[in-house]
N, C-alpha and C positions, 0 to 999 in steps of 0.2 A: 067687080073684078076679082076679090079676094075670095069670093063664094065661090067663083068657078075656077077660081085656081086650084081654091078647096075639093071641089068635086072628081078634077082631074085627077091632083095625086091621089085620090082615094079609090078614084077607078083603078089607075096604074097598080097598087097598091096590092088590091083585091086583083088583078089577073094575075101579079106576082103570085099571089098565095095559091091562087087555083093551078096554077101551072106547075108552082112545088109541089102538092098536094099530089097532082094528075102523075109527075116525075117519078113520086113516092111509091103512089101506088103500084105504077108498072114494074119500078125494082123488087120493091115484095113480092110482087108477082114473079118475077124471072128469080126470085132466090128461092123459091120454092120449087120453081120449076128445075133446077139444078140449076142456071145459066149465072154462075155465079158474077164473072166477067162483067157481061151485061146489067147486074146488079148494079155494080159498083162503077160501069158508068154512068148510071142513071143516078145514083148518091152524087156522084162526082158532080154531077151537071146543077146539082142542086147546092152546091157548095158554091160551085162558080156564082151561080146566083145572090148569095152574101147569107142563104141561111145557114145556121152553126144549130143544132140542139143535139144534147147524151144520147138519145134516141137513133138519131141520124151517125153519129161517129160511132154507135155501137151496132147496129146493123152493117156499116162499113167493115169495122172490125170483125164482124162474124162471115163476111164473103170472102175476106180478106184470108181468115183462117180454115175457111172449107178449100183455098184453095193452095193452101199451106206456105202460106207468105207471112213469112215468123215478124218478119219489122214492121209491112204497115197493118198487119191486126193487133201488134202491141200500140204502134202509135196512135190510134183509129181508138183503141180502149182505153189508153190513159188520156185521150181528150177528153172523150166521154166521163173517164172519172173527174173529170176538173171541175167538169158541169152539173155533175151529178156524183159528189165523194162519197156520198154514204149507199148510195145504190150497189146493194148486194150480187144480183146477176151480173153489175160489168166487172166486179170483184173477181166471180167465180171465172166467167171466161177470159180474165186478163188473166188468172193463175194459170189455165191450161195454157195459154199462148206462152208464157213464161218457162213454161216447164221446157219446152220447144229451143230455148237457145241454149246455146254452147257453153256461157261463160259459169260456171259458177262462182259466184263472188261473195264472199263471207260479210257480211253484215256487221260495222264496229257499233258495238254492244252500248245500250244507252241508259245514263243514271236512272235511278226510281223517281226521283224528281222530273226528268227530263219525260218517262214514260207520265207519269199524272199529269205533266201541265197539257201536252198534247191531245191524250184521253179528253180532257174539259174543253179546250180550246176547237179542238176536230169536233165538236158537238155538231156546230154550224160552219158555213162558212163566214168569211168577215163579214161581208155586205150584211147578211142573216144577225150576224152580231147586230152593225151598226142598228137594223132595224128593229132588234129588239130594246137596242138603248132609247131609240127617239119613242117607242111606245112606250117605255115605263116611266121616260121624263115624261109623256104628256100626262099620264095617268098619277106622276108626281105632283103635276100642277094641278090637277083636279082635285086629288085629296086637300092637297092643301088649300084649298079655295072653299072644296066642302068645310072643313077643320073651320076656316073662318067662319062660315054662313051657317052651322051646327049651333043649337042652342042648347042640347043636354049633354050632359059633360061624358056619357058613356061614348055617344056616336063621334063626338071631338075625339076621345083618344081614340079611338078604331080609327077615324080620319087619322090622326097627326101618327100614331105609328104603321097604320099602311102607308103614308105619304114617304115615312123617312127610308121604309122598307125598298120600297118605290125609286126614290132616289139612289140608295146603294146598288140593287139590280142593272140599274141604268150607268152607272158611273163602272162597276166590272164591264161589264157587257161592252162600251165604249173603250174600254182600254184591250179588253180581249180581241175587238175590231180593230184597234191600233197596230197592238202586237201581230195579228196573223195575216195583217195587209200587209206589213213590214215582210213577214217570213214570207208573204207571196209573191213581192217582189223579188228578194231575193234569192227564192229561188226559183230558178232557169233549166228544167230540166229535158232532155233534148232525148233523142232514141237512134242508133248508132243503125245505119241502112245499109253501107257496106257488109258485105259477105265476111272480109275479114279488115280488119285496120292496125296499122302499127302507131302507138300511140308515143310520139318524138317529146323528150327530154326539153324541146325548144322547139319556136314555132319560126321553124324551116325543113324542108326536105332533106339536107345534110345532117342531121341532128342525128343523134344514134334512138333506136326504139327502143324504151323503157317496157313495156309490156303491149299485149295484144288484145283486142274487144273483137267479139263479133257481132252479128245483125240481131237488131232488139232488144239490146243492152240498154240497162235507162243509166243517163250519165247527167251530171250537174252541168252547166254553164257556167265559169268563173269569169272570164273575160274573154276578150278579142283583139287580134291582134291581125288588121289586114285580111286574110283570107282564114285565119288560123282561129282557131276557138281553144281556149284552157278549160280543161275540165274534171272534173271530180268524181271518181264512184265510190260507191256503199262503203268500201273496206279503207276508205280514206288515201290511197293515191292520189295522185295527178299528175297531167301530161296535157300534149298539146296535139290538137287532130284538125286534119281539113275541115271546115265548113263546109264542103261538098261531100262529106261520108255522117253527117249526122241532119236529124229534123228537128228543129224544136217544137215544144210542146203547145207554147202559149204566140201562136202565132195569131191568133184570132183576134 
């Protein structure tokens, strides 16, 4: 009974993928043909489906922006950066889409300290951390196990100081996984869809408007409140805006 229940999800499974795949193909297809629209239902339909890859939000992103839709080809590209940070090309086409909104917002300038821990840290992402720590603890225990079973004294010390080598690698790397799961959690970064928004002093409509965002803007998520979202941008403000004028980022 378990064998065939086995078989089943693995059919199910496998016509999932061929059907993404077949979805895939025809968008490629229609975004070359121009049909950019058409593209980006066929992404879409593939999304509904429950698959998420860099790949797939950066091609969305790119129909998005042939068809000069400033918010969802930024939002479309900064997912794809989530999934893929270090990938250069969704770099280069998130700048162009950028350049496209309205807001100019002044960027509050970051210590020398704060630019090097990032630099190290942005290497990988967490998980990529965590799993560089569990391979140099294993490779910790091995030396040291070699170190024990080693009968001439040169290969013992090459054991015991790869082992302790081994060890410290794995013990940053686990904390560098700590810390930047921490900063991923906390930060919540959303992308502003409205054309224009007033961004209220208090989260109510009555509230006077402290300043204005427009579409594509990337904005923090601080909290919520009922329909209302606190939020934070680059030059260090904050205000309060509908949850119906912005997307988040990490809805996946």
């Amino acid at each position: 009974m378990k064998q065939l229940l086995y078989i089943i999800v693995m059919l199910i499974a496998s016509f999932g993928n061929a059907q993404n795949e077949a979805l895939f193909n025809r968008a490629t297809d229609s975004y070359n043909n121009g049909d950019y629209q058409k593209s980006i239902d066929y992404y879409s339909e593939i999304l509904e489906n429950g698959q998420h890859s860099a790949e797939l939000y950066f091609n969305l992103g790119n129909a998005y922006y042939k068809l000069n839709e400033i918010a969802p080809s930024i939002y479309n590209y900064e997912k794809a950066l989530l999934l893929s940070p270090n990938d250069s090309d969704i770099k280069n086409n998130l700048s162009y889409a950028q350049n496209m909104t309205l807001d100019a917002i002044e960027v509050m300038p970051e210590t020398g300290l704060a630019k090097i821990y990032k630099t190290i840290t942005g290497v990988m992402t967490f998980d990529q951390w965590s799993y560089t720590a569990v391979m140099f603890m294993i490779l910790f225990v091995l030396l040291y196990i070699a170190f024990y079973y080693f009968k001439y004294a040169t290969k013992k010390r090459i054991a015991f100081i790869g082992s302790i080598v081994s060890l410290f690698i794995s013990v940053i790397a686990a904390v560098f996984a700590f810390v930047q799961y921490n900063d991923f959690i906390a930060d919540q970064p959303a992308i502003v869809y409205d054309s224009e928004v007033q961004i209220k002093a208090e989260p109510n409509k009555r509230s006077e408007a402290i300043f204005v965002l427009h579409e594509g803007t990337k904005v923090n998520v601080l909290e919520g409140l009922n329909e209302w979202k606190k939020i934070k941008i680059v030059d260090g403000k904050t205000g309060w805006v509908s949850s119906e004028s912005i997307r988040l980022l990490k809805d996946f």
